[in-house]
C-alpha positions as a Markdown table, in Angstrom:
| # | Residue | x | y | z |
|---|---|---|---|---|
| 1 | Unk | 8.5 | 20.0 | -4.8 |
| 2 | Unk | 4.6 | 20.0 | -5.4 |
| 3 | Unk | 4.8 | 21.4 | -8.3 |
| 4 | Unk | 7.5 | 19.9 | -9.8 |
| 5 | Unk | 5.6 | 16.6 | -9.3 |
| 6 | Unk | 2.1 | 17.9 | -10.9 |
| 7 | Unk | 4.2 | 19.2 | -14.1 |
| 8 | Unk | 5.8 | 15.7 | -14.3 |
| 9 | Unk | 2.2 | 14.0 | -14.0 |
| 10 | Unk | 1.0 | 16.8 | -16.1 |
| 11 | Unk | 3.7 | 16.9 | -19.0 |
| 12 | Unk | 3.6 | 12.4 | -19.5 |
| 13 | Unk | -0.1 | 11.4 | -18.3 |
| 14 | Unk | -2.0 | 12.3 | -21.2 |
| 15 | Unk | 0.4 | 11.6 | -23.7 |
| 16 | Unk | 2.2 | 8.1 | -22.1 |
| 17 | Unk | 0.9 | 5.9 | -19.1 |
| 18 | Unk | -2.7 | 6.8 | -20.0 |
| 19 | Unk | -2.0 | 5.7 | -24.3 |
| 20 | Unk | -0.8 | 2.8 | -23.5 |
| 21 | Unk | -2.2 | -0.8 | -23.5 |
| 22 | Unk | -3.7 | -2.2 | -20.1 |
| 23 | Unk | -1.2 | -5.1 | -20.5 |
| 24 | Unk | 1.5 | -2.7 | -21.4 |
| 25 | Unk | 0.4 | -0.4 | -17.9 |
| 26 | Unk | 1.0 | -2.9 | -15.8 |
| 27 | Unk | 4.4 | -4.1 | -17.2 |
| 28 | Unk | 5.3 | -0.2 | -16.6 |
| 29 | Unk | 3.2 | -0.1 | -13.2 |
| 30 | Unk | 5.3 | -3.1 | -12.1 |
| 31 | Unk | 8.8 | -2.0 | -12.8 |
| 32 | Unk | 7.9 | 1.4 | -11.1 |
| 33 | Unk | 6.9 | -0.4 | -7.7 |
| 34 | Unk | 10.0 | -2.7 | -7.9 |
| 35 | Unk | 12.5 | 0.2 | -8.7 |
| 36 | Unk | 10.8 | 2.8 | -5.9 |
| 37 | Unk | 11.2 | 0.0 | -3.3 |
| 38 | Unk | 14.8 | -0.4 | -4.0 |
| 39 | Unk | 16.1 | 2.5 | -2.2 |
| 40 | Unk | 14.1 | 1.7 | 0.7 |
| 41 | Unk | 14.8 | -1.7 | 0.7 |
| 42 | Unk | 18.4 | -1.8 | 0.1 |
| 43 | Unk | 19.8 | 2.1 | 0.5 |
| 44 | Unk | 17.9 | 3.7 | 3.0 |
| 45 | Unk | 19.2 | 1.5 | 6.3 |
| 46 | Unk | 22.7 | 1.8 | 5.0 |
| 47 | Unk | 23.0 | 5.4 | 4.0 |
| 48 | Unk | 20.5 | 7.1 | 6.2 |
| 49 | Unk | 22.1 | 6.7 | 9.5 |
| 50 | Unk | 25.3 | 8.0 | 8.2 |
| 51 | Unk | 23.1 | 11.5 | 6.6 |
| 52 | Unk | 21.6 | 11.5 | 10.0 |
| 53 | Unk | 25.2 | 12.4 | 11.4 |
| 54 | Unk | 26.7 | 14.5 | 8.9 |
| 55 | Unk | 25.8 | 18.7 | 9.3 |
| 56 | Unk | 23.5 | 19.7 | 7.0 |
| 57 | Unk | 23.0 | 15.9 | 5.9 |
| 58 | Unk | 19.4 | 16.2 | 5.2 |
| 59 | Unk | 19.3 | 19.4 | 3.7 |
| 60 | Unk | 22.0 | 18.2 | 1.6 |
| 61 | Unk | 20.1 | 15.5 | 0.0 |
| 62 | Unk | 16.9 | 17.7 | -0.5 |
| 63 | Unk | 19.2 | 20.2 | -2.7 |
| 64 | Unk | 20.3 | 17.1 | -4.5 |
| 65 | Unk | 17.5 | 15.8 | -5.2 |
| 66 | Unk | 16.1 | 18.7 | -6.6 |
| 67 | Unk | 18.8 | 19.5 | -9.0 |
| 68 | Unk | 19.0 | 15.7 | -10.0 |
| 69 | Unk | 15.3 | 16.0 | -10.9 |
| 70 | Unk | 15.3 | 19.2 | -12.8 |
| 71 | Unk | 18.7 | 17.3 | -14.6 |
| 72 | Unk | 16.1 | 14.6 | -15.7 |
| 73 | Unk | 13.1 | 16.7 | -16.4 |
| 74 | Unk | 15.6 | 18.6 | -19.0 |
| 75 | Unk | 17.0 | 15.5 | -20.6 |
| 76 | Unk | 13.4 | 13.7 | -19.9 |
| 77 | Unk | 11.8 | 16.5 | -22.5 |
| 78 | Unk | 14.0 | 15.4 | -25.8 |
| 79 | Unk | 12.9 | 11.8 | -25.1 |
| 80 | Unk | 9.8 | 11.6 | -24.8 |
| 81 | Unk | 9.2 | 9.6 | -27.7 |
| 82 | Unk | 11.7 | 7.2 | -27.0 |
| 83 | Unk | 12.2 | 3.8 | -24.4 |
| 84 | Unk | 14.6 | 5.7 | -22.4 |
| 85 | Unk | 11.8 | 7.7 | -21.3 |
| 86 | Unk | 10.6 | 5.3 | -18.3 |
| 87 | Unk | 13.9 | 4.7 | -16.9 |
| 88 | Unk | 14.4 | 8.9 | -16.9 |
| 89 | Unk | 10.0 | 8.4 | -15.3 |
| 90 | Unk | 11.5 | 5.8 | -12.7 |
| 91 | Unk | 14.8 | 7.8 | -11.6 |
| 92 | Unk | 12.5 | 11.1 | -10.8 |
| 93 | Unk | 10.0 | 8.5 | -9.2 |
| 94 | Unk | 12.6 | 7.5 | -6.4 |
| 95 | Unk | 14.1 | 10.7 | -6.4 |
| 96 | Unk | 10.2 | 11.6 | -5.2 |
| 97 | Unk | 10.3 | 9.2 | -2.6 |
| 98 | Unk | 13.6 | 10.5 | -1.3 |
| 99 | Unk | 12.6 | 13.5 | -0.4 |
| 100 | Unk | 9.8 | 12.4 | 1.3 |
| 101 | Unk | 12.0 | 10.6 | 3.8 |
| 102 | Unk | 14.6 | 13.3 | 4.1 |
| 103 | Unk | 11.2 | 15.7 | 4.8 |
| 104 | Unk | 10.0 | 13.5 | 7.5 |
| 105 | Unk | 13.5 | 13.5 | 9.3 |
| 106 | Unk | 13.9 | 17.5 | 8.9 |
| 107 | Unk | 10.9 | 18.4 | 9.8 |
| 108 | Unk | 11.2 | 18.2 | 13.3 |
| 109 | Unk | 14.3 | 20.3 | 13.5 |
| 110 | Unk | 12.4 | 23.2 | 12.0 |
| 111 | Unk | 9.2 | 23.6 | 14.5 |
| 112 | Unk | 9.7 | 25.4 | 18.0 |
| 113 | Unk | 8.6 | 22.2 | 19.9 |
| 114 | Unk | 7.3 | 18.6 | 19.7 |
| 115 | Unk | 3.7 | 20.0 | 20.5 |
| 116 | Unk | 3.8 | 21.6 | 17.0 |
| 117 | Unk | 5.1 | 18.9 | 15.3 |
| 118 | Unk | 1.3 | 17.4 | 14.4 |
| 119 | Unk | 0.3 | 21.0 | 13.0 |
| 120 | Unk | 3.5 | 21.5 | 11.0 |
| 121 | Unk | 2.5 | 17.7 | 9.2 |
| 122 | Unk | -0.7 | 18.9 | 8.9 |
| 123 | Unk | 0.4 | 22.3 | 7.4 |
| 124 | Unk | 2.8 | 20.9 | 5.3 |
| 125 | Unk | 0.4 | 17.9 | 3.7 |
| 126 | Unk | -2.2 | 21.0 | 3.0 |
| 127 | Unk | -0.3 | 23.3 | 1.1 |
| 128 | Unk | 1.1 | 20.4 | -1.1 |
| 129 | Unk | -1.9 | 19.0 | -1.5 |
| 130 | Unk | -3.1 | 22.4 | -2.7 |
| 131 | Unk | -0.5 | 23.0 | -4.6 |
| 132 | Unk | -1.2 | 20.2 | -6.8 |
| 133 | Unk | -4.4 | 20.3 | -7.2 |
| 134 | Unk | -3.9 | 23.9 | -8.3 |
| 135 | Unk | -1.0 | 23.5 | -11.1 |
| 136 | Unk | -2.0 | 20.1 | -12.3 |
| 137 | Unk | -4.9 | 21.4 | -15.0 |
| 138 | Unk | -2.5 | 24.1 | -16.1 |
| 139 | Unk | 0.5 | 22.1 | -16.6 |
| 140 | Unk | -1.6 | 19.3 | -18.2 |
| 141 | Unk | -2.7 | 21.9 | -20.1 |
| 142 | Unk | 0.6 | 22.3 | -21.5 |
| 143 | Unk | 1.3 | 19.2 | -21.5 |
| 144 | Unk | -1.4 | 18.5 | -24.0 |
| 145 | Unk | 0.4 | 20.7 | -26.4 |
| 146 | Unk | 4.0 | 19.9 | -25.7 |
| 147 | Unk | 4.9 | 17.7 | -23.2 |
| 148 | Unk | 8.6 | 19.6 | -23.3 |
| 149 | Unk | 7.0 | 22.6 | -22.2 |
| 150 | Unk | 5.7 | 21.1 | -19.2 |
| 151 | Unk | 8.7 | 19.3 | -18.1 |
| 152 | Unk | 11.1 | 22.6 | -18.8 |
| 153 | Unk | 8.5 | 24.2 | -16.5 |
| 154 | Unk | 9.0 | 21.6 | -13.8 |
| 155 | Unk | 13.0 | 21.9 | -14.1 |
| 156 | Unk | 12.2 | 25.8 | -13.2 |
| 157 | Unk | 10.5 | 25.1 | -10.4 |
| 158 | Unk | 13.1 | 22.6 | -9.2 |
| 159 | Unk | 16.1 | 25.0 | -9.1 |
| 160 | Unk | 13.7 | 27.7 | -7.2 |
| 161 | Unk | 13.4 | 24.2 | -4.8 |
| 162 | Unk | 17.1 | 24.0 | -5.0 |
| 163 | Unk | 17.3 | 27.5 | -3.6 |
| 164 | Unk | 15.1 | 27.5 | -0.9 |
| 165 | Unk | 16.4 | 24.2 | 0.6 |
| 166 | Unk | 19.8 | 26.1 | 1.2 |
| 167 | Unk | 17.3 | 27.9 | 4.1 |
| 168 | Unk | 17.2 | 24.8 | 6.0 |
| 169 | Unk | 18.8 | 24.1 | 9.2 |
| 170 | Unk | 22.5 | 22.6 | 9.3 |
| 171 | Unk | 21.4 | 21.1 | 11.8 |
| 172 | Unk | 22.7 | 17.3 | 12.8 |
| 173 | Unk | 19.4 | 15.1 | 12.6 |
| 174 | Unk | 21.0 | 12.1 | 14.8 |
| 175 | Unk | 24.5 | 12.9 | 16.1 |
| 176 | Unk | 24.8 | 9.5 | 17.9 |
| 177 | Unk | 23.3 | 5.9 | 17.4 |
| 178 | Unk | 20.3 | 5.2 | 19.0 |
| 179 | Unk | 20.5 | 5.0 | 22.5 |
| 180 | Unk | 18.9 | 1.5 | 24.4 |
| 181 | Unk | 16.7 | 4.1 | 25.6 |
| 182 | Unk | 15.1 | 5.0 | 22.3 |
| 183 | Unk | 15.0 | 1.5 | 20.9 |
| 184 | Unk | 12.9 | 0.5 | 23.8 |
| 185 | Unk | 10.4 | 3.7 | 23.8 |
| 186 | Unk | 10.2 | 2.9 | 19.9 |
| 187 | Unk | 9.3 | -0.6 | 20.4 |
| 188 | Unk | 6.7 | 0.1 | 23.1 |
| 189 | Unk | 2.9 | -1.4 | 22.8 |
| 190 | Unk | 1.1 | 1.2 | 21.5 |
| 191 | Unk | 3.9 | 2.4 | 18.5 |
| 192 | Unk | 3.8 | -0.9 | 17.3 |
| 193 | Unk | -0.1 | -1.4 | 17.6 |
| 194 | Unk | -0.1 | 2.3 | 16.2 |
| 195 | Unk | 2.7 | 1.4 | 13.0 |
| 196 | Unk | 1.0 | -2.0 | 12.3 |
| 197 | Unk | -2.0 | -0.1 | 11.6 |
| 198 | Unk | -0.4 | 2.8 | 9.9 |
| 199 | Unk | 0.8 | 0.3 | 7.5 |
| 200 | Unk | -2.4 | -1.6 | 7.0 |
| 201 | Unk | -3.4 | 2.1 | 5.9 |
| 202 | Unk | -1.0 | 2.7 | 3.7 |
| 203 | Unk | -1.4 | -0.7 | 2.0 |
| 204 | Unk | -5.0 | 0.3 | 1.3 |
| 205 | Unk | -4.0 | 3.3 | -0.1 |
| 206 | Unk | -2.0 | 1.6 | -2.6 |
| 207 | Unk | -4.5 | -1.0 | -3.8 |
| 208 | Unk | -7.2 | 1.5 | -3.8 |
| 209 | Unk | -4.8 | 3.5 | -6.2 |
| 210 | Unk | -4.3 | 1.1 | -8.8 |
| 211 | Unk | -7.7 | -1.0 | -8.4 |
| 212 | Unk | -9.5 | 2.3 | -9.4 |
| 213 | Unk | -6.6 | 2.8 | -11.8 |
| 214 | Unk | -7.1 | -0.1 | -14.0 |
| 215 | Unk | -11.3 | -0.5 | -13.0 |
| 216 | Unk | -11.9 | 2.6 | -14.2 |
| 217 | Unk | -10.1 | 2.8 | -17.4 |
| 218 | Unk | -11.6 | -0.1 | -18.4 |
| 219 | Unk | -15.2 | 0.4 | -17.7 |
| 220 | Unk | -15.3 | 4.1 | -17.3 |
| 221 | Unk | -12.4 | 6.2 | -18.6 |
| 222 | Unk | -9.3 | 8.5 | -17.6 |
| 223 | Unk | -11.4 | 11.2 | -17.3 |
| 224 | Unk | -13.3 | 9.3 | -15.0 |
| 225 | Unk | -10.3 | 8.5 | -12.7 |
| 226 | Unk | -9.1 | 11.8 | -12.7 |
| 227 | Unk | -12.1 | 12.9 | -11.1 |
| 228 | Unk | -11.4 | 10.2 | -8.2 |
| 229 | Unk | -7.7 | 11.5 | -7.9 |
| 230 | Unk | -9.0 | 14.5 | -7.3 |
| 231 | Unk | -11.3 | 13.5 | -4.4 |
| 232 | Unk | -8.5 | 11.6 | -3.0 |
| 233 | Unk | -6.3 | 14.9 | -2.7 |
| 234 | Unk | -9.9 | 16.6 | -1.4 |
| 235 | Unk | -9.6 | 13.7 | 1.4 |
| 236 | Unk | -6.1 | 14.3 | 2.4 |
| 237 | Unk | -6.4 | 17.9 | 2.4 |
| 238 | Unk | -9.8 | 17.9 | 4.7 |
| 239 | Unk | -8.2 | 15.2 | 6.5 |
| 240 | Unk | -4.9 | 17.1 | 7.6 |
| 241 | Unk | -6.9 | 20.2 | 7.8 |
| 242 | Unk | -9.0 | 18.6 | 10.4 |
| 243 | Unk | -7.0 | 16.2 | 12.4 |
| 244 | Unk | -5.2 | 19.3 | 14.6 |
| 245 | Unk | -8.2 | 20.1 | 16.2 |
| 246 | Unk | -9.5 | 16.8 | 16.8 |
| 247 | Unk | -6.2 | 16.0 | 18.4 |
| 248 | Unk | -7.2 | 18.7 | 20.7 |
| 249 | Unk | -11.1 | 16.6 | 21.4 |
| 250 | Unk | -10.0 | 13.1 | 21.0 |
| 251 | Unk | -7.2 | 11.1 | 22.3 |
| 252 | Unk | -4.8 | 9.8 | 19.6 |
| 253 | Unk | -5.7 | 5.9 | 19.9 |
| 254 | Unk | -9.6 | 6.8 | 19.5 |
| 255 | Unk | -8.2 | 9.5 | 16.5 |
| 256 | Unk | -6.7 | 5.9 | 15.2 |
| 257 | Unk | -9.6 | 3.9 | 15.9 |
| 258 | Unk | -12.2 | 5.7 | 14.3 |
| 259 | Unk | -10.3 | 6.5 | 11.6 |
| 260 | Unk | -9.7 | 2.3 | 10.5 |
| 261 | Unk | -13.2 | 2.0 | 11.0 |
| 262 | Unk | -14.1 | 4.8 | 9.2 |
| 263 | Unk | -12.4 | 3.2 | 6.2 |
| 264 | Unk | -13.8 | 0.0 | 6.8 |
| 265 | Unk | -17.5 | 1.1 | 6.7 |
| 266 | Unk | -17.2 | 2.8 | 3.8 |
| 267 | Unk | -15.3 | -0.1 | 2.2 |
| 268 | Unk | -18.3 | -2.4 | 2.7 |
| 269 | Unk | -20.9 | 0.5 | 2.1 |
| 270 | Unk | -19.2 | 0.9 | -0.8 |
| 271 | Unk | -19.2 | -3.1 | -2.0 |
| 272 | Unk | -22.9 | -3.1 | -1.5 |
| 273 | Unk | -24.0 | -0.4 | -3.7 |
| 274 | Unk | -21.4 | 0.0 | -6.5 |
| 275 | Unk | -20.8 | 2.6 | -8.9 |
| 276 | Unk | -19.0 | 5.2 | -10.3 |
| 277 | Unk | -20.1 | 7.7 | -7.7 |
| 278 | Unk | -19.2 | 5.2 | -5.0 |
| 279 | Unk | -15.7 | 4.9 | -5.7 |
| 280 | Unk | -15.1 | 8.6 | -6.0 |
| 281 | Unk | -16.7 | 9.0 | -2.4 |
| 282 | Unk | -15.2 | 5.7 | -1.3 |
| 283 | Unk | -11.7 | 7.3 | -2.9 |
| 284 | Unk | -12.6 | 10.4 | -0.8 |
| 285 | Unk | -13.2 | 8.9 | 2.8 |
| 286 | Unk | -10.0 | 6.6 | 2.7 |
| 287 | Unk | -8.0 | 9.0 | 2.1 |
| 288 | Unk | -9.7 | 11.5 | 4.6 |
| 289 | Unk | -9.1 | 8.6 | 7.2 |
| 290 | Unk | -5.2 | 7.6 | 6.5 |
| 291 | Unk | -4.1 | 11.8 | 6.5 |
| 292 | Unk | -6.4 | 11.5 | 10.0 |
| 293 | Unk | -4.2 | 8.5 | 11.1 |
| 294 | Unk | -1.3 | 9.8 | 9.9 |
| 295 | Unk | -1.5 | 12.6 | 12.0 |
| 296 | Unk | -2.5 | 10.5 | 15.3 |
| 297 | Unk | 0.0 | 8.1 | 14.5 |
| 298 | Unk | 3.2 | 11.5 | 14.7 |
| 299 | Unk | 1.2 | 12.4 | 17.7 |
| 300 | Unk | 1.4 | 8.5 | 19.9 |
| 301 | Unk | 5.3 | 8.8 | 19.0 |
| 302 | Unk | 6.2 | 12.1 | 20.3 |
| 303 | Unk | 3.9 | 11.0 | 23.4 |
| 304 | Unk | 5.3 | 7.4 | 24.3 |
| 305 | Unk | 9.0 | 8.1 | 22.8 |
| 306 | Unk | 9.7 | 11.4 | 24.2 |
| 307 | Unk | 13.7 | 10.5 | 23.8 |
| 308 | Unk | 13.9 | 9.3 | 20.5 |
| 309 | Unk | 15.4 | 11.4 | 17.9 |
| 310 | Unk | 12.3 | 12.5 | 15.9 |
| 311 | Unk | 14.1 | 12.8 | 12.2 |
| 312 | Unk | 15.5 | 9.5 | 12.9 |
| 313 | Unk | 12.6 | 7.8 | 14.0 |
| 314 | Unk | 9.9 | 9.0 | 11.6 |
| 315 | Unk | 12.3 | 8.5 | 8.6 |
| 316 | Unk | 12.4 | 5.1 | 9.3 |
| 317 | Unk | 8.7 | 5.0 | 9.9 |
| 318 | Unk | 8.2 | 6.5 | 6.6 |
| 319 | Unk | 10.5 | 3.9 | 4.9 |
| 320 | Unk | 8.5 | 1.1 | 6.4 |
| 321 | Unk | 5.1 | 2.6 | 4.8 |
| 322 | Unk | 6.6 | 3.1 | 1.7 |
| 323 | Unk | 7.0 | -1.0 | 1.3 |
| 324 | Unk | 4.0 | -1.4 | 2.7 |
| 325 | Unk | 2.3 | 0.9 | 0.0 |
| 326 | Unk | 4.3 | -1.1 | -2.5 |
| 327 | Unk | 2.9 | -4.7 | -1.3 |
| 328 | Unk | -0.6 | -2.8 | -1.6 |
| 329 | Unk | -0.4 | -2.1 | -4.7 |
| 330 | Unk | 0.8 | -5.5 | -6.4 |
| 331 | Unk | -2.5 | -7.5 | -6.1 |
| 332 | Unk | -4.3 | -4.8 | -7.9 |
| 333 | Unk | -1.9 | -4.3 | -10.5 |
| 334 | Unk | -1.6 | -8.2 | -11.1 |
| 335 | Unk | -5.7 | -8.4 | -11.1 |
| 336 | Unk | -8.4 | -6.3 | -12.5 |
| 337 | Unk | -10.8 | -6.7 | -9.6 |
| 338 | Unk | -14.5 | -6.2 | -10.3 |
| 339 | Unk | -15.0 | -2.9 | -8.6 |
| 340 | Unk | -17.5 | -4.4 | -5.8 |
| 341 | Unk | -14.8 | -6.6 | -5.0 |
| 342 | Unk | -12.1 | -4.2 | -4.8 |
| 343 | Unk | -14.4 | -2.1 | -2.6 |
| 344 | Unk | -15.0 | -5.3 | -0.6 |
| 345 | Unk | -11.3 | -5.9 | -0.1 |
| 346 | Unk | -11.1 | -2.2 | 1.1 |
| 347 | Unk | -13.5 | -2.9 | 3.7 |
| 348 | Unk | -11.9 | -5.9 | 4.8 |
| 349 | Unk | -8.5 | -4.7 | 5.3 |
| 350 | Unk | -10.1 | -1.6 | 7.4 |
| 351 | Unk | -12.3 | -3.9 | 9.2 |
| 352 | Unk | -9.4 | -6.5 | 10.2 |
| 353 | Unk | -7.0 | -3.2 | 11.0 |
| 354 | Unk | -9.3 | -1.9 | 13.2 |
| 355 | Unk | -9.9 | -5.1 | 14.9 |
| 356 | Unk | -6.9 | -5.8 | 15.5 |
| 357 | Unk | -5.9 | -2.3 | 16.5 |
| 358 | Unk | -8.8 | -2.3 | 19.0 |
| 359 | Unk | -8.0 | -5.5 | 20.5 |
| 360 | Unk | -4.6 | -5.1 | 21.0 |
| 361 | Unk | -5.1 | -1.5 | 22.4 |
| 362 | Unk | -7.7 | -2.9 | 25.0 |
| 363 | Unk | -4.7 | -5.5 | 25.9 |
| 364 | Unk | -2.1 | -3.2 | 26.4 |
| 365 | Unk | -4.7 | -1.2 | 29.2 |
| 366 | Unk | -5.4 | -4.0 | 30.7 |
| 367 | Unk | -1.9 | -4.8 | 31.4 |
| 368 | Unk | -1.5 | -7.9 | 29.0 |
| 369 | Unk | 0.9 | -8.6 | 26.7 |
| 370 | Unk | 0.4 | -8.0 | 22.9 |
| 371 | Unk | 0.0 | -10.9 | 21.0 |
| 372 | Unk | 3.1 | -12.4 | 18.9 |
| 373 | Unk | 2.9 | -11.4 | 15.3 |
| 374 | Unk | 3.1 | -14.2 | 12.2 |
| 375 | Unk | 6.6 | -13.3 | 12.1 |
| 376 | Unk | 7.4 | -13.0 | 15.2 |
| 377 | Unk | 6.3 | -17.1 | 16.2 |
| 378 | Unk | 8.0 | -17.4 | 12.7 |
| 379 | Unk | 11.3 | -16.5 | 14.7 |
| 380 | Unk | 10.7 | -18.3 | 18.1 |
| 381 | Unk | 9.8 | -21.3 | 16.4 |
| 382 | Unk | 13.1 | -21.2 | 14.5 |
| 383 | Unk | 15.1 | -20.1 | 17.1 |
| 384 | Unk | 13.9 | -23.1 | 19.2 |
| 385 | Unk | 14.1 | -25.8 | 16.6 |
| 386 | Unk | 18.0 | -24.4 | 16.0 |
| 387 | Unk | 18.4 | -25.0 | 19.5 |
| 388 | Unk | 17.1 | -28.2 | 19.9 |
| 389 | Unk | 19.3 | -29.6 | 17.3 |
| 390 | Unk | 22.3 | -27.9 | 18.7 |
| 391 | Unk | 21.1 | -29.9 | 21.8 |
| 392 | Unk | 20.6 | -33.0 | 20.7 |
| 393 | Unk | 22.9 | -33.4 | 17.9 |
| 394 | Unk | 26.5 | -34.3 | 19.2 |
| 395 | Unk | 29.7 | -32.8 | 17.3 |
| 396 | Unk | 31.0 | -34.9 | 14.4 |
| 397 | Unk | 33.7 | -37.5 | 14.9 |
| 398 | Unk | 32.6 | -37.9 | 18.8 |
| 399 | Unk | 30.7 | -41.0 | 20.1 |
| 400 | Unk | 27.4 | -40.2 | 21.4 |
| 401 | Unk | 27.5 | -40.2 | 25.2 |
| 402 | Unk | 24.8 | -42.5 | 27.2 |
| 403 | Unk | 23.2 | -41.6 | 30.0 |
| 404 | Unk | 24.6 | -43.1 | 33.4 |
| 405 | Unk | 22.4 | -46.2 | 34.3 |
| 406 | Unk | 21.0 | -46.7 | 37.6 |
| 407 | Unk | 22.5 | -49.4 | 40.0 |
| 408 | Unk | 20.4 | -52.5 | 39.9 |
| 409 | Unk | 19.3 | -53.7 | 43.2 |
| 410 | Unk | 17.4 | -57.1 | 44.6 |
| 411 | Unk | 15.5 | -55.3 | 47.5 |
| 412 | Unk | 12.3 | -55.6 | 47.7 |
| 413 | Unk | 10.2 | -52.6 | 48.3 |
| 414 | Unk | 9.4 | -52.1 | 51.6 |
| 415 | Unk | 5.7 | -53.3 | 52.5 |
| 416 | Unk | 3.1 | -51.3 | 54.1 |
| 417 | Unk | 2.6 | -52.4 | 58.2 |
């Protein structure tokens, strides 16, 4: 599947999305985020319970995904030329993001135990990451001289995909709706401290992405950002390489911790020096920190929901990161930040994640209660406003009931001896 993305990247980069206009880029940019969010949005509650249930559910929709995409690669290659390119671009886009969910859910049916569910992750992130970074200058390659090639080259690889998804389990990823059990572990102090910051994460991820997108075209070049792209995979593959054993020295929430403020120090280091060299490090070390959190995040669920249904639970998880990487990424397509600034905002969204993480982990030791979220006071103060005019307001067409008076009385109150 890591392959068949780089050939797709490699194949339309050079020769689409990188030619056009910066106004043009973010019309495309924009669609793309809207049309990847859909499934998640919309699709992904509704259908993926009923997946869950089905034998072979999962599997199922990695083997259709992969022929789907090698369908589009095929008719993507005699239309590259032509508009109906970026709906063909957007299709294999949310096909992409498909898979990713489906992987998160099957993954844990396919390790020995939930102890080797963090390594597996880590395992899996590392070889894809490698995998990309090793086929993407040869299939840009021949890209460069025929953009068909490439994208015949990537339908290849997605029929081999096709094939070895058949070795999956048929395993049932939820048999049964969640359990009051599980809905309570899953909504426990420290998984939602832990996913509130996860997504803070990922929502840096996303503006990073497109800030040094857009910054770097425009006072740099491509070649430029390639070279940060390519530190950012560096990141994620040192990050996921490393996080197993410092599982093994740290505790996860201090795994967590450092890893928000990792991102935030180097988001403000970065803001105060500036430069090219600078955002490729600064691309480098967030990336390193979210494929750290990532992993200490899987590893606070298996430990404080030990009877959840893991497929279940961290495809959902993965769903909710997704919009948050989508919500990211809008304020950086909309705005070509200076490149301090970006780096600035960086810094502050690490900075207020790792507060906030900190805080509200110190809370929940203590014995306290977490703090209500925005939305959550959003919801009580609705829900007791509803009530008090369902209280107060008396049914149409009946008269408004008074209270009872009190009896009047001439005695006088009695007088102190």
């Amino acid at each position: 599947m890591a392959m068949g993305d780089a050939a797709m990247y490699g194949a339309l980069a050079g020769s689409v999305l990188f030619s056009l206009s910066p106004d043009a880029q973010r019309d495309r940019v924009l669609l793309y985020l809207l049309v990847s969010v859909a499934p998640f949005a919309v699709v992904a509650p509704a259908i993926g319970p009923t997946v869950d249930r089905i034998p072979g559910g999962r599997r199922m929709v990695m083997q259709i995904t992969s022929v789907l995409r090698a369908f589009i690669y095929v008719i993507m290659a005699f239309h590259v030329n032509d508009v109906l390119l970026y709906p063909l671009i957007f299709g294999a886009m949310v096909m992409q993001k498909t898979y990713a969910v489906s992987k998160s859910a099957l993954v844990p049916s396919v390790v020995n135990s939930e102890v080797e569910l963090v390594e597996a992750n880590s395992k899996l992130s590392l070889i894809s990451g490698a995998v990309g970074a090793l086929t993407i200058g040869p299939l840009a390659g021949i890209g460069k001289l025929s953009a068909g090639a490439a994208l015949f080259v990537g339908a290849a690889v997605f029929v081999v995909a096709t094939a070895a998804a058949r070795r999956l389990p048929r395993d049932v990823v939820a048999a049964a709706p969640a359990r009051r059990e599980e809905r309570r572990e899953l909504r426990s102090a420290g998984i939602i401290l832990a996913t509130g910051a996860m997504a803070l994460i990922r929502a840096t991820i996303g503006f990073l992405t497109f800030h040094l997108f857009f910054w770097l075209r425009e006072d740099y070049g491509l070649v430029q950002f390639g070279i940060a792209a390519g530190a950012s995979t560096l990141g994620s593959m040192l990050g996921n390489l490393l996080a197993p054993s410092l599982r093994r020295l740290l505790r996860e929430e201090i795994m967590l911790t450092v890893a928000l403020g990792v991102i935030a120090c180097a988001g403000i280091t970065a803001a105060t020096t500036g430069g090219l060299v600078t955002a490729i490090l600064l691309a480098f070390v967030v990336n390193l920190g979210s494929a750290t959190g990532r992993l200490a995040f899987d590893a606070i669920v298996q430990r404080d929901a030990p009877d959840a249904n893991q497929g279940r639970a961290f495809a959902r998880f993965e769903t909710r990161f997704q919009l948050s990487w989508v919500i990211g990424c809008l304020p950086s397509v909309f705005f070509t930040l200076p490149g301090e600034v970006g780096f600035f905002v960086v810094g502050l969204i690490g900075g207020f994640a790792a507060a906030s993480y900190l805080l509200g982990w110190k809370a929940v030791r203590a014995g306290k209660p977490l703090p209500l979220t925005l939305t959550a006071r959003a919801r009580r103060g609705l829900a007791a406003e509803v009530a008090r005019r369902r209280g107060n307001t008396p049914p149409r067409g009946r008269p408004v009931p008074r209270p009872p008076s009190l009896p009047r009385t001439n005695a006088k109150p009695p007088t102190r001896p």
